[in-house]
C-alpha positions in Angstrom: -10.3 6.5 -5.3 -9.3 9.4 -7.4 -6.2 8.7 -9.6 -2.5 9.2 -8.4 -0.3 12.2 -9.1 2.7 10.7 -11.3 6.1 12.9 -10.4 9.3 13.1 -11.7 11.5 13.7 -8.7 15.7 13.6 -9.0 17.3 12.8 -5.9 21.2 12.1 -5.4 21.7 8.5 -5.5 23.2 7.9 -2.4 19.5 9.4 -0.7 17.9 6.8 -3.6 19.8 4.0 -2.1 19.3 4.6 1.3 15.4 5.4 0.7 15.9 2.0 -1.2 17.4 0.1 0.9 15.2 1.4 3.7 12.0 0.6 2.0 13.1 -3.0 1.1 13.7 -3.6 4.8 10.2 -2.4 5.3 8.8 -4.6 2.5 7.6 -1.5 0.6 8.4 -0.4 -2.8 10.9 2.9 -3.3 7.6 5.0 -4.2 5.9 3.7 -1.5 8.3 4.5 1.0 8.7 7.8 -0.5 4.8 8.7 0.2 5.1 6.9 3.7 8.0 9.8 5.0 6.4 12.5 3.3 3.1 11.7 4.8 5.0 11.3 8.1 6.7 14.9 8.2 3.3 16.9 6.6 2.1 15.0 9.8 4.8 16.3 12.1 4.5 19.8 10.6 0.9 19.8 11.2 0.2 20.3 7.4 -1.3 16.8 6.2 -4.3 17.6 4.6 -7.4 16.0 6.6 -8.9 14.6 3.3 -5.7 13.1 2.0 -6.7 9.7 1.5 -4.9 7.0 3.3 -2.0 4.8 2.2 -2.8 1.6 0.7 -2.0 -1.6 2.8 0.5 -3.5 2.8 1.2 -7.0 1.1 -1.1 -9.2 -0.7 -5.1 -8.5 -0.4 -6.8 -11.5 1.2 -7.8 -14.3 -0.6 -11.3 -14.4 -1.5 -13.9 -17.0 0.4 -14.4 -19.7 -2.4 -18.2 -19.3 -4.4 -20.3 -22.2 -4.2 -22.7 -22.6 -7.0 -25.5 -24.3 -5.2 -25.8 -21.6 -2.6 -24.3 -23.5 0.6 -22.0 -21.9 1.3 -18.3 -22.8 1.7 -17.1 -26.3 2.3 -20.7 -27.8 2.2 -20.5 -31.5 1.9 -22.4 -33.4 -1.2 -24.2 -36.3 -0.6 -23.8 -38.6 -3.2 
């Protein structure tokens, strides 16, 4: 994935608040809601680049199957 584009962008901070406030309801982060309505009106305006990547998910990545040394597999029983 090529590396992010950092901006500085000013807003008035009642927009910041309400971009804030909307993203928290939406379990995003500011920035992330910020790239989510941009994304959405280049979109609607028919000017979203077709090789803009895509937005990273949501929440926490899924936990990992757990690695078993001996090679069978998860939850294998050991006979003792």
């Amino acid at each position: 994935m090529p590396e992010r584009k950092k901006v500085l962008l000013r807003l008035d901070p009642a927009i910041h608040d309400a971009v804030a406030r909307w993203a928290g309801d939406e379990l995003r982060s500011t920035n992330a809601q910020i790239e989510f309505l941009l994304r959405r009106a280049l979109s609607q305006a028919g000017r979203l680049p077709d090789h803009a990547g895509k937005l990273p998910r949501r929440g926490r990545p899924p936990k990992a199957e757990p690695v078993d040394d001996d090679g069978d597999g998860p939850g294998s029983e050991v006979e003792l």
